[in-house]
C-alpha positions in Angstrom: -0.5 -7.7 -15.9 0.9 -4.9 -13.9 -1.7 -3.1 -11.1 -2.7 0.6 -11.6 -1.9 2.1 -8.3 -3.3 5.4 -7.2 -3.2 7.8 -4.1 -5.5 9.3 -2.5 -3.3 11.9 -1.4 -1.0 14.3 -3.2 1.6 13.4 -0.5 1.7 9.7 -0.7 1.4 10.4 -4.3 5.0 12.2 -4.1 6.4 10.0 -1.7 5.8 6.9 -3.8 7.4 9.0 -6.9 10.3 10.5 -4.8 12.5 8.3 -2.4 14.4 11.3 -1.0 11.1 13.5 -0.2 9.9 9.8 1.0 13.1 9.0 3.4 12.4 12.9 4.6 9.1 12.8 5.6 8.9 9.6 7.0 12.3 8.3 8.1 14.8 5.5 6.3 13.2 2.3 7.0 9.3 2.9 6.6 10.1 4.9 3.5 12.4 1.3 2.6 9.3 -0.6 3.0 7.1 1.5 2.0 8.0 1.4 -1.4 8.9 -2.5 -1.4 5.0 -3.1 -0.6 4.2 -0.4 -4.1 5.8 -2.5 -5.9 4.6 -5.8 -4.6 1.1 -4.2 -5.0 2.5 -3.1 -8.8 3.5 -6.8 -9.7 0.9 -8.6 -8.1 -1.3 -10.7 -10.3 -4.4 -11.0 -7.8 -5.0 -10.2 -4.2 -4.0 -13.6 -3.3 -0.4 -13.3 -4.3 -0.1 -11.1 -2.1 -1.1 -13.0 1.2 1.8 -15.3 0.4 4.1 -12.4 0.7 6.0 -10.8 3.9 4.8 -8.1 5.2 0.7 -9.4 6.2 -0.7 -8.4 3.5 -4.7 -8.6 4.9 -8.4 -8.1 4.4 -9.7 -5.2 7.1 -13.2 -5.9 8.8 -16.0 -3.6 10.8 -15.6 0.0 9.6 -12.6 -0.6 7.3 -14.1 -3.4 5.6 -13.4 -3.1 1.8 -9.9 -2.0 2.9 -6.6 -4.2 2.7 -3.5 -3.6 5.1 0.5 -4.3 5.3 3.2 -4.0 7.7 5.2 -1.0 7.4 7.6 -0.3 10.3 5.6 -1.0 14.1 3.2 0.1 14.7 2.3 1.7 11.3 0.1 0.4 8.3 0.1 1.0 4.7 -4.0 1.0 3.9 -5.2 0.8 0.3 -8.5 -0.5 -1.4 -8.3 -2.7 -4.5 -11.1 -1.7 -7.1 -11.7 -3.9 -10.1 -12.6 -0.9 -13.0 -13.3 -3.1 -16.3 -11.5 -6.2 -15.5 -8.5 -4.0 -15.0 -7.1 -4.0 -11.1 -6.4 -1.0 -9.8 -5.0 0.0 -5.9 -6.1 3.2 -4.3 -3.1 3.8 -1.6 -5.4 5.3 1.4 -3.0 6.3 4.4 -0.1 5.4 6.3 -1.3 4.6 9.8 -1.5 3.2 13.7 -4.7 2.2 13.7 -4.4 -0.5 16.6 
């Protein structure tokens, strides 16, 4: 079963749905990896597939607790939260960030 993903942003929204606008705005190799980690959020079957995948896929604690993280390109994040909605999984991509 495929996972609903969702931005909360119009401009990840159009990133995610537009390399070119995506490889403009944030440079060739985040806007690569960006998308590989959509889709490995799109295919996975549970949150723990995706621990056993590259890019450290991981649960946030203190104030982003609730919140997952990957590796983009140093030092920036791709943040999203994973909400269960009626048994069907569904991803809200948050922000891109360098949160350390």
């Amino acid at each position: 079963m495929a996972v609903e993903l969702t931005f909360k942003t119009k401009k990840l929204e159009k990133c995610a749905s537009n390399f070119r606008r995506c490889q403009r705005e944030m440079g060739l190799v985040r806007a690569q990896r960006f998308h590989r980690r959509l889709s490995d959020l799109f295919h996975a079957s549970s949150l723990d597939d995706l621990q056993h995948l590259p890019g450290h896929f991981h649960e946030l604690v203190g104030t982003r607790k609730g919140q997952w993280s990957c590796d983009l390109d140093q030092p920036y994040r791709l943040i999203f939260e994973p909400i269960d909605s009626a048994g069907r999984p569904i991803i809200v991509v948050v922000e891109i960030v360098d949160y350390h």
